[in-house]
C-alpha positions in Angstrom: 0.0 0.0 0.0 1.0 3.6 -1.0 2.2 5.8 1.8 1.5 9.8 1.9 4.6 12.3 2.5 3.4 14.3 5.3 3.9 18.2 3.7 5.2 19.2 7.0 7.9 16.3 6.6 9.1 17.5 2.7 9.1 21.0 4.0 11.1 20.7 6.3 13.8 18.6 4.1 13.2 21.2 1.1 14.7 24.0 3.6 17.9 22.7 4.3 18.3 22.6 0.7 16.4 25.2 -0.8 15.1 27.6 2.0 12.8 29.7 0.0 10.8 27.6 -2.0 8.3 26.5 0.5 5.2 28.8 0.7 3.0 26.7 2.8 2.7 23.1 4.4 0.0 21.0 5.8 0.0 17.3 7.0 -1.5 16.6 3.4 0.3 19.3 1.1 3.1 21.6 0.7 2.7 24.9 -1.3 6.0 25.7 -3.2 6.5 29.3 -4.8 6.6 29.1 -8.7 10.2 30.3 -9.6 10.8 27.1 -6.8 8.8 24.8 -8.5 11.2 23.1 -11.4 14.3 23.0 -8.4 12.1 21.5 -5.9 10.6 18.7 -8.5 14.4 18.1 -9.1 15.5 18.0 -5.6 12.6 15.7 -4.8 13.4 13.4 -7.5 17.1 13.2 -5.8 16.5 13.2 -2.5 13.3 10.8 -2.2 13.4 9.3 -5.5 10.0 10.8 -6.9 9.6 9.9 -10.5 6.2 9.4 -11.5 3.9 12.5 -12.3 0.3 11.5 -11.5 -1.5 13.7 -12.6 -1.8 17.6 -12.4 -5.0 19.8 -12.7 -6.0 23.5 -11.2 -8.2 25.0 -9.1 -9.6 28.4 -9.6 -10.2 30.2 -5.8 -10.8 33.5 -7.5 -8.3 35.3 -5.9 -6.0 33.1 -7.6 -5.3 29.7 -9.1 -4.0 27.1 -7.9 -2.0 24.2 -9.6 -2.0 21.0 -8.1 0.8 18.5 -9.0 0.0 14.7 -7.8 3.5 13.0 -7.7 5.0 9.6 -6.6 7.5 7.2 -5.5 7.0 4.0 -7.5 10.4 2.7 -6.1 9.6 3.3 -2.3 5.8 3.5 -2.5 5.5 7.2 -1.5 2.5 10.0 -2.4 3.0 13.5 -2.2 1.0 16.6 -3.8 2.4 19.9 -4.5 0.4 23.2 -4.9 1.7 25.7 -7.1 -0.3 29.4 -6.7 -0.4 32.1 -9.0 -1.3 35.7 -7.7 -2.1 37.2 -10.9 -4.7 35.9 -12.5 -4.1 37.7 -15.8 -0.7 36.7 -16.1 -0.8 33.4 -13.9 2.8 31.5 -15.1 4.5 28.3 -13.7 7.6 26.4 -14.9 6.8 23.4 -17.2 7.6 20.1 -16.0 8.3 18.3 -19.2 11.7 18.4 -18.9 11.5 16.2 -15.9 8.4 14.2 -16.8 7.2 13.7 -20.2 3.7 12.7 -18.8 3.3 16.8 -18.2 2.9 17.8 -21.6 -0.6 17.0 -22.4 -2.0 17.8 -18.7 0.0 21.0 -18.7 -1.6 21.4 -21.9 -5.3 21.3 -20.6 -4.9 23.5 -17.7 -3.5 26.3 -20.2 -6.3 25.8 -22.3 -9.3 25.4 -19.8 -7.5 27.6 -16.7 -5.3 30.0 -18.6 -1.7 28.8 -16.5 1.0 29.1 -18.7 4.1 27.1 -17.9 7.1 28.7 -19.3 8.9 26.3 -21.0 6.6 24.0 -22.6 7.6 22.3 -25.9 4.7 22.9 -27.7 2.2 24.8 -25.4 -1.2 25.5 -27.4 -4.6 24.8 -27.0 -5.9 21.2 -25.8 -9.7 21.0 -26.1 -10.8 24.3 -27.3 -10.3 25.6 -30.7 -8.0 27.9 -31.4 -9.5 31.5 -31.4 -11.6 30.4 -28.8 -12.1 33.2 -26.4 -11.3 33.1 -22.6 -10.5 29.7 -20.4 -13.8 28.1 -19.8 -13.1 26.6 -16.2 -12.2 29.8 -15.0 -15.1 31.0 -12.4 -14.9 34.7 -13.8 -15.1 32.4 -17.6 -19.0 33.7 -18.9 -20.0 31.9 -21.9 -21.0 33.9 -25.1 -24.3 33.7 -26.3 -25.0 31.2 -28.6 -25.4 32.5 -32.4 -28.4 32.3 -33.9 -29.0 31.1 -37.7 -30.2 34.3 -39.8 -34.0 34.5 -39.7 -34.6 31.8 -37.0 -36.4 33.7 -33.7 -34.3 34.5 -31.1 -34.0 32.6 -28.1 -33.1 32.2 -25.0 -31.2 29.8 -23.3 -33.7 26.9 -21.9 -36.7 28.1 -23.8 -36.9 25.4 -25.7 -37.0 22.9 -22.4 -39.4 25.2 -20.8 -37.0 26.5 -18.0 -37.9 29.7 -18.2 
């Protein structure tokens, strides 16, 4: 069975080596700063051999977004999540992870696309799921969806009339 890292116990590792990456721990989690985040993945890897990338997504808390990074041991068994936050929304920016996990590219991928992150660095970084052209980042809680357009000469609408949910 799978053991979680305790973020308290990584933390306090990750400061004898790097002492200002760490933004935040909890028994669960640790919360690195983004210009940490590639050293800290690196140092991880080294130091407590963590080589798989599980998965990553985000988390939009309005007052900024969150990335959440889902990594593990498959040598000694070990689980560990790392949050990555970015402040400005407009702008929000994290180091890509490809160069340490391949297995980043497509997820770091759909969190551009849906969440707006960009991850400096990314071989190929361009839209996943949306078109190109498409306008905003649909998971975004600020995202509001344009209105749908009509065919010419069809009566306008609105959403849900048809269903009777007015």
């Amino acid at each position: 069975m799978s053991t979680w890292l305790s973020g308290r116990d990584v933390a306090r590792l990750l400061r004898a080596h790097l002492p200002d990456a760490v933004e935040e721990e909890a028994d669960d989690c640790l919360a690195v700063y983004p210009g940490a985040l590639l050293d800290t993945c690196r140092h991880l890897q080294r130091e407590l051999a963590i080589d798989y990338l599980n998965n990553l997504t985000a988390v939009d808390y309005l007052d900024y977004i969150e990335v959440v990074y889902h990594l593990s041991s498959l040598e000694r068994n070990h689980l560990l999540t790392i949050k990555v936050r970015c402040y400005d929304r407009e702008h929000a920016e994290v180091p890509s992870l490809t160069p340490l996990w391949q297995g980043a590219d497509l997820q770091e991928r759909e969190v551009y696309d849906l969440f707006g992150v960009v991850f400096a660095g990314h071989p190929n970084l361009k839209r996943l799921l949306m078109w190109e052209g498409f306008l905003g980042h649909p998971l975004r809680k600020d995202f509001v969806m344009p209105p749908f357009p009509q065919p010419p000469g069809s009566p306008v609408r609105k959403r849900g009339e048809e269903l009777g949910l007015d």
